[in-house]
C-alpha positions as CSV (number, residue, x, y, z in Angstrom):
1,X,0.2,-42.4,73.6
2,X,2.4,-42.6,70.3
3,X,-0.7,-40.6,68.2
4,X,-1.0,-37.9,71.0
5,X,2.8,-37.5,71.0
6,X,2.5,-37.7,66.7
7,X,-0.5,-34.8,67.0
8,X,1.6,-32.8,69.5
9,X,4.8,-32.6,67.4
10,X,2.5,-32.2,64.3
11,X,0.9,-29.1,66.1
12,X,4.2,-27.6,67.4
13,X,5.4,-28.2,63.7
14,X,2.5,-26.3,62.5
15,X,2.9,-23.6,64.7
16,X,6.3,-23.4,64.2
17,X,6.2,-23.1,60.4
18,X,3.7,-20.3,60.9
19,X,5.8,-18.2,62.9
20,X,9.2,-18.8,60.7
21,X,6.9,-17.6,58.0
22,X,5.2,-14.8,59.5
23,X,9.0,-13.7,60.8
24,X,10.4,-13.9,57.3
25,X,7.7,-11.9,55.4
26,X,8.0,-9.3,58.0
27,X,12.0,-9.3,57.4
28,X,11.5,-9.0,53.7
29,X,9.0,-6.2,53.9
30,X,10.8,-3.9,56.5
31,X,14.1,-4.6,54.8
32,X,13.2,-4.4,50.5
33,X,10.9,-3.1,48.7
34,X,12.6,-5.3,45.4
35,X,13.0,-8.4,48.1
36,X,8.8,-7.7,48.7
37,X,8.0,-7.5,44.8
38,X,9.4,-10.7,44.6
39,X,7.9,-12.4,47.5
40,X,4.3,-11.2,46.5
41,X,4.9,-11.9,42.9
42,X,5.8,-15.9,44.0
43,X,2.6,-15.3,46.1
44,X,0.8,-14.6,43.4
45,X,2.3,-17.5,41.1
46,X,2.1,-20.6,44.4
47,X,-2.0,-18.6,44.4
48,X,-2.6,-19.6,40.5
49,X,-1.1,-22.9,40.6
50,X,-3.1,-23.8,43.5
51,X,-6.2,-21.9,41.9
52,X,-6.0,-24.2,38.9
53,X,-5.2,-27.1,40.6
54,X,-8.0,-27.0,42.5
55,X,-10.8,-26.0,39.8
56,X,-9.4,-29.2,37.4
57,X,-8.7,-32.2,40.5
58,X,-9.2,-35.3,38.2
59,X,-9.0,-33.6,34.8
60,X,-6.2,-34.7,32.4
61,X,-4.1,-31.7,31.6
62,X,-0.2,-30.7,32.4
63,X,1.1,-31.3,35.4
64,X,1.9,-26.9,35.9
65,X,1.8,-24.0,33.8
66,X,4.2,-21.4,33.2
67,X,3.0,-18.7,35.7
68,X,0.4,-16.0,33.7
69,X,1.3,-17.1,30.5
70,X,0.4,-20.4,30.8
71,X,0.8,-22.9,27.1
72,X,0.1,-19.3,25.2
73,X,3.9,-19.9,23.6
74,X,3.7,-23.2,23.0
75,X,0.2,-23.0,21.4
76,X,1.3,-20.0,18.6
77,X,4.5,-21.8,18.0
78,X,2.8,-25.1,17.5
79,X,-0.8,-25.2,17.7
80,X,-1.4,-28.5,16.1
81,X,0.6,-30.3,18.8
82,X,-0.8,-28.1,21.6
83,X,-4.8,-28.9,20.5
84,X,-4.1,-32.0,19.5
85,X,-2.7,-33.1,23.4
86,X,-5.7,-31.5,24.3
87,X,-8.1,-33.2,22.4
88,X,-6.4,-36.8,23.3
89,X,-6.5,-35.7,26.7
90,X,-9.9,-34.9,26.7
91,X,-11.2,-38.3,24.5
92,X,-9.5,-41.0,27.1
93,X,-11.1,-39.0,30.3
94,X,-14.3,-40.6,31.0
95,X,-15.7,-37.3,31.0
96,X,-14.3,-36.2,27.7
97,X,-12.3,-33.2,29.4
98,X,-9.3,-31.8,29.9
99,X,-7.6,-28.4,30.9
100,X,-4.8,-26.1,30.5
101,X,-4.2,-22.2,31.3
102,X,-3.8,-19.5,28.3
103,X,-2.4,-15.9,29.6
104,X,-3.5,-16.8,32.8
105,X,-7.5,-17.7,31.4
106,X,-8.3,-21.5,32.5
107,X,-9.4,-23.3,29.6
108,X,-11.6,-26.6,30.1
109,X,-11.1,-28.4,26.7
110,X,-14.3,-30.4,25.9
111,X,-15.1,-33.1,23.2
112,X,-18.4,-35.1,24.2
113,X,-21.1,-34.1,21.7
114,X,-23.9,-33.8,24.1
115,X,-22.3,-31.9,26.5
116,X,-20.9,-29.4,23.5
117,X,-25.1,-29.0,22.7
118,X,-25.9,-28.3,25.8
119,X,-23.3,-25.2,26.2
120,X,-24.0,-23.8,22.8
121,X,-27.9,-24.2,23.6
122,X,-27.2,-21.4,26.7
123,X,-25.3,-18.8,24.8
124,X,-26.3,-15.9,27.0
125,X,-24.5,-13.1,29.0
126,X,-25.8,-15.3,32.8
127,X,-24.4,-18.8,31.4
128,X,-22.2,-19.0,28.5
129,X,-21.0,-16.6,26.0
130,X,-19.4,-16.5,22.8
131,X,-15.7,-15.3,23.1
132,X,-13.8,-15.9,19.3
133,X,-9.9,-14.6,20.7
134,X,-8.7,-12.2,23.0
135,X,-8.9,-9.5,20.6
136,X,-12.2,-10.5,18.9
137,X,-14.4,-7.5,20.1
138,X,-11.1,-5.3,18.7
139,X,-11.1,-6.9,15.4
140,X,-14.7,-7.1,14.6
141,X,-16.4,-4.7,16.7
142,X,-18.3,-4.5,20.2
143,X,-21.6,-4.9,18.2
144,X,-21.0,-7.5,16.0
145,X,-23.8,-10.4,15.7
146,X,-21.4,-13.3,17.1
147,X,-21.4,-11.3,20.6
148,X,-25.4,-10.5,20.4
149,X,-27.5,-12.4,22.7
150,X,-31.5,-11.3,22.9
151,X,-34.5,-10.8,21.3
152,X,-32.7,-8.0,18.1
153,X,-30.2,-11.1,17.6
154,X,-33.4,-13.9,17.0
155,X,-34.2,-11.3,14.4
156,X,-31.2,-11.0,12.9
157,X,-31.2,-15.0,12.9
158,X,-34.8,-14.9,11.6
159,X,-33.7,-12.7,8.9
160,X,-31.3,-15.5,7.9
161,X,-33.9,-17.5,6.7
162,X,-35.0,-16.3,3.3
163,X,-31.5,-16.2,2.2
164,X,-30.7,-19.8,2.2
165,X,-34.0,-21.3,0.5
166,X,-34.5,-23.6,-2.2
167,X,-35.1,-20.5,-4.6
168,X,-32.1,-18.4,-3.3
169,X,-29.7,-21.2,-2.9
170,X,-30.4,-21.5,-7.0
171,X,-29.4,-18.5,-7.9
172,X,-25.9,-18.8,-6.5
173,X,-25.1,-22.5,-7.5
174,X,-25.2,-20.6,-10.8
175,X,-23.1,-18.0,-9.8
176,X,-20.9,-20.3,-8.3
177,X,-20.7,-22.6,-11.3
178,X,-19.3,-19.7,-13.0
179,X,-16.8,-18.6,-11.2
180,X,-15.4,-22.0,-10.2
181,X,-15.2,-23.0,-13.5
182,X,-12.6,-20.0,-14.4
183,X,-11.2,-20.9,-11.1
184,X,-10.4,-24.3,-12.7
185,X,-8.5,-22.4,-15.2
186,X,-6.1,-20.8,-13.2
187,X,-5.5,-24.1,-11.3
188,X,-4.8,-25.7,-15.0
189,X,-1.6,-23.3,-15.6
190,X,0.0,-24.9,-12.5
191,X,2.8,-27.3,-13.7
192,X,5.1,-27.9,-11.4
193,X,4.0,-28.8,-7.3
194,X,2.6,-25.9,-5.9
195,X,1.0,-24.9,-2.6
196,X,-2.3,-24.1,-2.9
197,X,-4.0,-22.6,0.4
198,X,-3.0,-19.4,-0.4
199,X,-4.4,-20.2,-4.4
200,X,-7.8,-21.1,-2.7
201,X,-8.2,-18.3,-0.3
202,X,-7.8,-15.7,-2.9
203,X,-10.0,-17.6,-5.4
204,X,-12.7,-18.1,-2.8
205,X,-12.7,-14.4,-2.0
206,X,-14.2,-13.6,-5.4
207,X,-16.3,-16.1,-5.3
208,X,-17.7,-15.0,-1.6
209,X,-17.6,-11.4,-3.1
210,X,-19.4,-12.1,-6.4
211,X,-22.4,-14.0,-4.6
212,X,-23.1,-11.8,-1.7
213,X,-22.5,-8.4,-3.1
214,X,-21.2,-8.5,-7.1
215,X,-23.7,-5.5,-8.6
216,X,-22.0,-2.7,-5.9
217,X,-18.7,-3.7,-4.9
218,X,-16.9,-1.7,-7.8
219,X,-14.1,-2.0,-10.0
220,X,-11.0,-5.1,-9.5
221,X,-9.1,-2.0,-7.7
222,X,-11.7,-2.0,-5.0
223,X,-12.3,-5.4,-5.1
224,X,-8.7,-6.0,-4.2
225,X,-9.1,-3.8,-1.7
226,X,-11.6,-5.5,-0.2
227,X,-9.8,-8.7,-0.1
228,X,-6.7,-7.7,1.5
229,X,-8.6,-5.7,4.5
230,X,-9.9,-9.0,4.7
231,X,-7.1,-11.0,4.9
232,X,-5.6,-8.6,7.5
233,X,-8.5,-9.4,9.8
234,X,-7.6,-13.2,9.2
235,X,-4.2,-12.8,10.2
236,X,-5.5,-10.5,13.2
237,X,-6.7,-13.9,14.3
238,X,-3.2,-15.6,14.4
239,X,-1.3,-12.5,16.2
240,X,-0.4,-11.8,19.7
241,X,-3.4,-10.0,21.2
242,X,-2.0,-6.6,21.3
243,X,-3.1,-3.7,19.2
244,X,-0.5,-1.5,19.3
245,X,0.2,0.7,15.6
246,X,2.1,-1.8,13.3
247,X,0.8,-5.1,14.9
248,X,-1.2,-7.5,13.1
249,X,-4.6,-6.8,15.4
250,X,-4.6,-3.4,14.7
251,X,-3.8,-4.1,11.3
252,X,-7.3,-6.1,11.6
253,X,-9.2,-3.5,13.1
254,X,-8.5,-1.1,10.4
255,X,-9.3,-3.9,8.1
256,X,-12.8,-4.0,9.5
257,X,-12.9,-0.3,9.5
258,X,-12.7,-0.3,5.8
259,X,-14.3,-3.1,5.1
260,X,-17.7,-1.8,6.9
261,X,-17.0,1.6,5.2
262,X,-17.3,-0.1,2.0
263,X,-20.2,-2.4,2.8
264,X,-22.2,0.3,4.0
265,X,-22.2,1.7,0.3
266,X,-23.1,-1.3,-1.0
267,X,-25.9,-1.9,1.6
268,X,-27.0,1.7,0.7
269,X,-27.1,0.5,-3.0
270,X,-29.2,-2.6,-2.1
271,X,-32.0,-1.1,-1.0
272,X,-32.3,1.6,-3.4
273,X,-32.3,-1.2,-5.4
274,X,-35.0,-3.0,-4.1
275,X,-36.9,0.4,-3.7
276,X,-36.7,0.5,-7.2
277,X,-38.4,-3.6,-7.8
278,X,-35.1,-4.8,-9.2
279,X,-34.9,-8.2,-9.2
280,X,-32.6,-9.9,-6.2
281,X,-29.4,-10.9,-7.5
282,X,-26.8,-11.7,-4.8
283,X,-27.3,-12.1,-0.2
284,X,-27.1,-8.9,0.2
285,X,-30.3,-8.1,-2.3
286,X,-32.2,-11.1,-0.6
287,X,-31.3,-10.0,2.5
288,X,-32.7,-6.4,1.8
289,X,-35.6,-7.8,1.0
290,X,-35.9,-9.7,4.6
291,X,-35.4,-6.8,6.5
292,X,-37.3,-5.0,4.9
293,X,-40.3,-7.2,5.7
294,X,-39.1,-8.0,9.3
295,X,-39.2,-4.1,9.9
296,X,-42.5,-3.9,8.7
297,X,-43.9,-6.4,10.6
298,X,-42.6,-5.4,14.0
299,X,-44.2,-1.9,12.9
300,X,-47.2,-3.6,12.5
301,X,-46.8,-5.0,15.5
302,X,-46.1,-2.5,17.6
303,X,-43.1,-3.4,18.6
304,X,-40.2,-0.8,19.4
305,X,-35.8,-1.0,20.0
306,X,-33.4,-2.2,17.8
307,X,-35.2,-3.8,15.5
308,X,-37.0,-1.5,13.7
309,X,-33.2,-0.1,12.9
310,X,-32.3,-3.0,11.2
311,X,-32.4,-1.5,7.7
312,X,-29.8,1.0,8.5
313,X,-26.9,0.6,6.2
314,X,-24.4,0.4,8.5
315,X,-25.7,-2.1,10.9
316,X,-26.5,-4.3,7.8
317,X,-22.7,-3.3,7.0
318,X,-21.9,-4.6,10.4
319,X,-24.1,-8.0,9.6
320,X,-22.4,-8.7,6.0
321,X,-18.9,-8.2,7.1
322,X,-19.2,-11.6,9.2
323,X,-21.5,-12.9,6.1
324,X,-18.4,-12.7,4.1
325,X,-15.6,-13.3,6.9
326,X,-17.6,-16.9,7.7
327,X,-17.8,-18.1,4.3
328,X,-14.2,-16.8,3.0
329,X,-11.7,-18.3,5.3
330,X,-14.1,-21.2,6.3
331,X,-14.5,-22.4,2.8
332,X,-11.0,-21.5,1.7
333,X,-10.0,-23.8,4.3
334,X,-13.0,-26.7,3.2
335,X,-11.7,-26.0,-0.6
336,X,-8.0,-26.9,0.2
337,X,-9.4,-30.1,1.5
338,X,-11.4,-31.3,-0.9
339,X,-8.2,-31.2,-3.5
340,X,-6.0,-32.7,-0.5
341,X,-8.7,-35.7,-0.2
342,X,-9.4,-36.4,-3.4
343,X,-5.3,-36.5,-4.2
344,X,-4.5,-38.7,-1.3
345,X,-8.0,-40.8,-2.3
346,X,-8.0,-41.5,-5.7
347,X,-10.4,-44.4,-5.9
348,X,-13.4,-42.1,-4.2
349,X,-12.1,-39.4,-6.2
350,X,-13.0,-41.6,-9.4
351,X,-16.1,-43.1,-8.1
352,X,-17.1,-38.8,-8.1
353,X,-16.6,-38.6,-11.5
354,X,-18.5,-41.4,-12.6
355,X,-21.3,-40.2,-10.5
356,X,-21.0,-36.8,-12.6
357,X,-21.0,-38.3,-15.9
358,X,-24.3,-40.1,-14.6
359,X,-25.9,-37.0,-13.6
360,X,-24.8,-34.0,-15.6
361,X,-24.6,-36.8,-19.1
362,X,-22.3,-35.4,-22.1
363,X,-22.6,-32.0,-21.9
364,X,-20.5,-31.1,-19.0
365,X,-20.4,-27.3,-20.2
366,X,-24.0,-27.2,-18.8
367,X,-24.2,-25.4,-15.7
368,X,-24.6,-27.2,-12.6
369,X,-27.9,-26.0,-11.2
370,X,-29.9,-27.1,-7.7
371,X,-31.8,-29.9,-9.0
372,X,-28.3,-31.4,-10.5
373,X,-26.7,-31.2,-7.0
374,X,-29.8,-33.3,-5.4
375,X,-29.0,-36.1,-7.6
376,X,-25.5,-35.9,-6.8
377,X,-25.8,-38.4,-3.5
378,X,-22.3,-39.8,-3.7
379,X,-20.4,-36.0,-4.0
380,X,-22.4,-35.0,-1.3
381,X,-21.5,-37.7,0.7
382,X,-18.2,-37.0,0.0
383,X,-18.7,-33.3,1.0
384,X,-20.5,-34.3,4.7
385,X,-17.8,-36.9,5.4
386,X,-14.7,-34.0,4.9
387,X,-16.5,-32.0,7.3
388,X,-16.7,-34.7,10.1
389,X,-12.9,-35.7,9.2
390,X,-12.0,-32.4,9.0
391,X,-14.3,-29.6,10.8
392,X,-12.8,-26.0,9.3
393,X,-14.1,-24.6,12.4
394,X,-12.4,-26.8,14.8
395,X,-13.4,-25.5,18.2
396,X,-16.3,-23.2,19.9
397,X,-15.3,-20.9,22.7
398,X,-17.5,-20.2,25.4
399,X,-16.8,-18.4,28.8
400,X,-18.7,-19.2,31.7
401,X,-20.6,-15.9,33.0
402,X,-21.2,-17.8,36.8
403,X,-20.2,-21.2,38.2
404,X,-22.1,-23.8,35.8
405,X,-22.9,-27.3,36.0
406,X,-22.9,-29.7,32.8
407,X,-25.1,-33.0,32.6
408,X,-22.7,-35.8,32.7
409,X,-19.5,-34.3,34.1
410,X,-18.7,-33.9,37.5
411,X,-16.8,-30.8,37.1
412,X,-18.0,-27.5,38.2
413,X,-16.8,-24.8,35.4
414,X,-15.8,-21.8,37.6
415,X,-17.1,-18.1,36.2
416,X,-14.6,-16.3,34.0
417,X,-13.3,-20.3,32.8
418,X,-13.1,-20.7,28.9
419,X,-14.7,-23.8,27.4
420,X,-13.2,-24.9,24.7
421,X,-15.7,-26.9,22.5
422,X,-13.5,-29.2,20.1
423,X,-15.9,-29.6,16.8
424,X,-12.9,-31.7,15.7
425,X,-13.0,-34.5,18.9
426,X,-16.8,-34.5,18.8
427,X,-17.0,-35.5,15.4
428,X,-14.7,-38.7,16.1
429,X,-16.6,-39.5,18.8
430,X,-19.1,-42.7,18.0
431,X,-18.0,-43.1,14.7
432,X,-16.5,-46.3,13.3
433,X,-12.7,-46.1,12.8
434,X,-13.0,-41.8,12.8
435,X,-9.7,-41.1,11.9
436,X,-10.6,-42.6,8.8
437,X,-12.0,-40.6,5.5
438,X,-14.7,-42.8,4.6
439,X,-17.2,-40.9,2.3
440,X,-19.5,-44.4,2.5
441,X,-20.0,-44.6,6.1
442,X,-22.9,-42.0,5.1
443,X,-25.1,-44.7,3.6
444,X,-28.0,-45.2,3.7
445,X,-28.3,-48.3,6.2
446,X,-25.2,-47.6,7.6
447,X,-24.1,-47.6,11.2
448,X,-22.7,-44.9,11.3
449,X,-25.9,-42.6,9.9
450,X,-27.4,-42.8,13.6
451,X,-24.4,-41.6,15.4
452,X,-24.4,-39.0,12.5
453,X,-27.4,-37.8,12.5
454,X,-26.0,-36.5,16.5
455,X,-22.6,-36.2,16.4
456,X,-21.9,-34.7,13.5
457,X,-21.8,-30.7,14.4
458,X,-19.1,-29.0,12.5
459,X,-21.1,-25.6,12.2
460,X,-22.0,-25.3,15.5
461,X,-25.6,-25.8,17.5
462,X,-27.3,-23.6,19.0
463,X,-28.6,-19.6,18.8
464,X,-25.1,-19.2,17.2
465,X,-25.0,-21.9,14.7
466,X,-24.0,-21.5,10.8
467,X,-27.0,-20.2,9.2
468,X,-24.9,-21.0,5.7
469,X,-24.0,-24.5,6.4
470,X,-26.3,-25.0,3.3
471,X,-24.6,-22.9,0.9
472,X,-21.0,-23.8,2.2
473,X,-21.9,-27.3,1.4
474,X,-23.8,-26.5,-2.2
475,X,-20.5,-24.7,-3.1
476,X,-17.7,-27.6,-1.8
477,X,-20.1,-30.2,-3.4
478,X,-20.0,-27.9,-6.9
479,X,-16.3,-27.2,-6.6
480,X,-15.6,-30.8,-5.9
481,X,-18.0,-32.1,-9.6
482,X,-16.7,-29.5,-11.5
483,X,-12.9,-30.2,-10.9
484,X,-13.7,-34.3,-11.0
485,X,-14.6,-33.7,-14.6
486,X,-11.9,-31.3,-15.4
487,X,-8.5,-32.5,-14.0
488,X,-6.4,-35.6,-12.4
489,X,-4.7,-34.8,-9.5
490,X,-1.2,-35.2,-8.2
491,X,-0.2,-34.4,-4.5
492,X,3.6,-34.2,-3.2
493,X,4.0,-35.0,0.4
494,X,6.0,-34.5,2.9
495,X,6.5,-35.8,6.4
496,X,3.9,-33.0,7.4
497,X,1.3,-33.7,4.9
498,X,-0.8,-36.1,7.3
499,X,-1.1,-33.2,9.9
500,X,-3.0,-30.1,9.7
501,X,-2.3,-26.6,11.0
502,X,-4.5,-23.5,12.2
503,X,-5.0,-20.5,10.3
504,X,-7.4,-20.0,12.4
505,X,-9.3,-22.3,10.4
506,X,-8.8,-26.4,9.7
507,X,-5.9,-26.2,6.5
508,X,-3.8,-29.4,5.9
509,X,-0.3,-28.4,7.0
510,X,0.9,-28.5,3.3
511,X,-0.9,-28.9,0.2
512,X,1.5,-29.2,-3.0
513,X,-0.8,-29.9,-5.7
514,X,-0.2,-30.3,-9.7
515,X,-3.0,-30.7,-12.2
516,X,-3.6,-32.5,-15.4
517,X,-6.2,-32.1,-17.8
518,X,-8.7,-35.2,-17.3
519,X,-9.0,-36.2,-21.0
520,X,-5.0,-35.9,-21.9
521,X,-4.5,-38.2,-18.6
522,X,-7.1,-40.5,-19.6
523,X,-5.6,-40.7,-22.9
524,X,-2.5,-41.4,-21.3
């Protein structure tokens, strides 16, 4: 008797709420059109609550979001608090995942390793696909290579390959040597604490510019240029996705705009160049070279589309504007680090140098060449280990083109959802004591070698992986021996110093550097 009098009042209640409802609706709509703005606007924000809630039941996330906007504030104003809630969200949920909403997109935040692979192995238009910011296709293009999916992009990637061989990677650790080295100069006028980020983008723009494309890029005018369209795509990156006139994507776009105008020149160049049997000098004449012979197979092969149009300067334009725009703010980024760490570590940062005076002997004027950098097993190590501790890429997004299923999770990723791949939370997962920079843990014998050999990703996996994760590493590992044998180092902290800070890529938050001649410190 007491539950069929319990289900009876429940019913009534039911029915009663209904009605009261339905008769309030009906009041607001006949009486205001402003009073029925705002009820279907609260419908709308009760439907996306509700809507998140029920796509992330079990996740760790926040408790609401602020309706359509979602943690879009709160991440510009302070992204390394907002990622790094995510990411220790994410590592104590047994499923490595957590969630939070960005201008109304829901954002699974993901940090297992296997289950990062497995999304970056099905980058394709049905599953996953790339998606860099809001206003990535603005900034870079429609077209550009990190969108491409099918079987022109596998040529593009195939293409890759002779530019990063044992021969080619030569010729720029030579080229590299050489500009580092008057680098190192600059950085030896600094006297007094200074930050450096800024010193170490500009620097590794010439360096970038004078290894991919140094015969055709023109006179310092136009190199300059060059640089700051760059840097206005960079800081496209950091701006609120509207391109309006004046803001800083549209700012970025024309960037690009320029920046593929100029390229196409050079690309034009190139191949006359290689039309003519000059030898190859730089990527882009290596690169020529490739597509030249991937054309003329596919010719030979009958094949037909895109691919026999890969030689046209402005798609090759189109290919060496991200070329440049991966290895410039990435490795600006890697470069800041590697003075950070060595500062805050000055025991590893002397166990470098002895390892250089091994290898390269007395005469340290001698350029550093590939078969050097083999033998330098400790300064690599040292290279590998910043790039787990600190991945300059730190995250992978990928939107989900239908509902997809992940091994291992119990989650169902709804379609439109953004995964957020955290290269940073994957490469601390496994390792012994991760938040540690511990350049031995690479050893040969090691523990820790295994879970490498899985965990550590910090270029990606996958059709869209890093095809320069070589080079990248040559140059850190060339920067990083040069300056051992060149300066001390002395770093100023602050109470930020142990935190780092997205622009877009992985920079320590501050980086206030001085530097002292080795041999008048020794002497010292």
């Amino acid at each position: 008797f007491f539950f069929g009098t319990m289900e009876s009042i429940l019913v009534a209640s039911q029915n009663s709420v209904v009605m009261s409802l339905r008769t309030l609706f009906t009041d607001i709509f006949k009486g205001s059109k402003t009073k029925g703005a705002v009820c279907g606007m609260l419908a709308l924000v009760i439907y996306e609550q509700v809507k998140n809630w029920r796509a992330t039941r079990g996740m760790f996330g926040p408790k609401w979001t602020v309706p359509f906007i979602g943690g879009i504030i709160e991440m510009v104003r302070n992204p390394y608090g907002f990622w790094d809630r995510q990411k220790e969200w994410s590592q104590a949920h047994p499923f490595k995942t957590s969630w939070n909403s960005i201008v109304g997109k829901l954002v699974i935040f993901v940090t297992d390793p296997n289950q990062i692979k497995y999304v970056l192995s099905r980058n394709n238009p049905e599953e996953f696909s790339t998606q860099l910011h809001p206003s990535a296709k603005t900034i870079l293009g429609d077209g550009n290579i990190a969108f491409r999916h099918g079987p022109y992009h596998k040529a593009l990637r195939r293409s890759f390959l002779d530019l990063f061989t044992r021969k080619s990677l030569s010729t720029y650790v030579v080229k590299q040597d050489c500009i580092i080295r008057e680098i190192l100069k600059e950085l030896g006028t600094i006297k007094e604490p200074t930050e450096i980020r800024n010193i170490m983008r500009m620097t590794n723009l010439q360096t970038s510019q004078t290894v991919f494309a140094d015969p055709y890029l023109g006179t310092a005018e136009d190199r300059q240029k060059f640089s700051d369209a760059y840097l206005a795509m960079t800081e496209g990156f950091l701006s609120i996705p509207i391109c309006l006139p004046g803001t800083g994507v549209w700012k970025a776009r024309e960037g690009r705009k320029y920046i593929v105008k100029t390229l196409t020149k050079c690309c034009t160049m190139a191949l006359e160049a290689a039309e003519a049997g000059k030898e190859p000098t730089c990527v882009l004449d290596f690169w020529v070279r490739s597509c030249q012979k991937a054309v003329a197979q596919a010719k030979a092969d009958g094949e037909e589309g895109e691919i026999l149009l890969m030689t046209e300067p402005h798609r090759m334009a189109d290919v060496m504007m991200d070329f440049l725009f991966a290895s410039q703010d990435a490795t600006s980024a890697a470069l800041t680090w590697v003075v950070s760490l060595m500062a805050d570590h000055p025991d590893i940062y002397q166990r470098v140098r002895e390892e250089q005076l091994r290898v390269r002997g007395d005469d340290l004027d001698r350029p550093i060449d590939g078969d050097m950098l083999e033998n330098m097993e400790f300064t690599r190590q040292c290279i590998k280990e910043l790039l787990r501790y600190r991945p300059v890429a730190p995250m992978l997004i990928e939107e989900s083109g239908s509902k997809q299923e992940i091994p291992g999770c119990p989650f169902k990723i709804p379609k439109g959802a953004w995964l957020t791949c955290s290269l940073v939370g994957a490469c601390e997962i496994g390792f012994t004591d991760p938040h540690t920079y511990n350049p031995d843990r690479w050893n040969k014998g090691s523990p820790d070698l295994a879970v490498g050999s899985k965990n550590w990703i910090p270029f990606g996996t996958g059709a869209h992986a890093c095809p320069g994760r070589e080079y990248a590493q040559n140059q850190l590992a060339t920067f990083l021996a040069l300056m051992a044998t060149t300066f001390d180092l002395k770093r100023t902290t602050t109470s930020k110093s142990g935190q780092y800070t997205y622009l877009p890529t992985l920079y320590p938050e501050d980086c206030l550097m001085q530097f002292f001649p080795r041999a008048t410190a020794t002497a010292a």
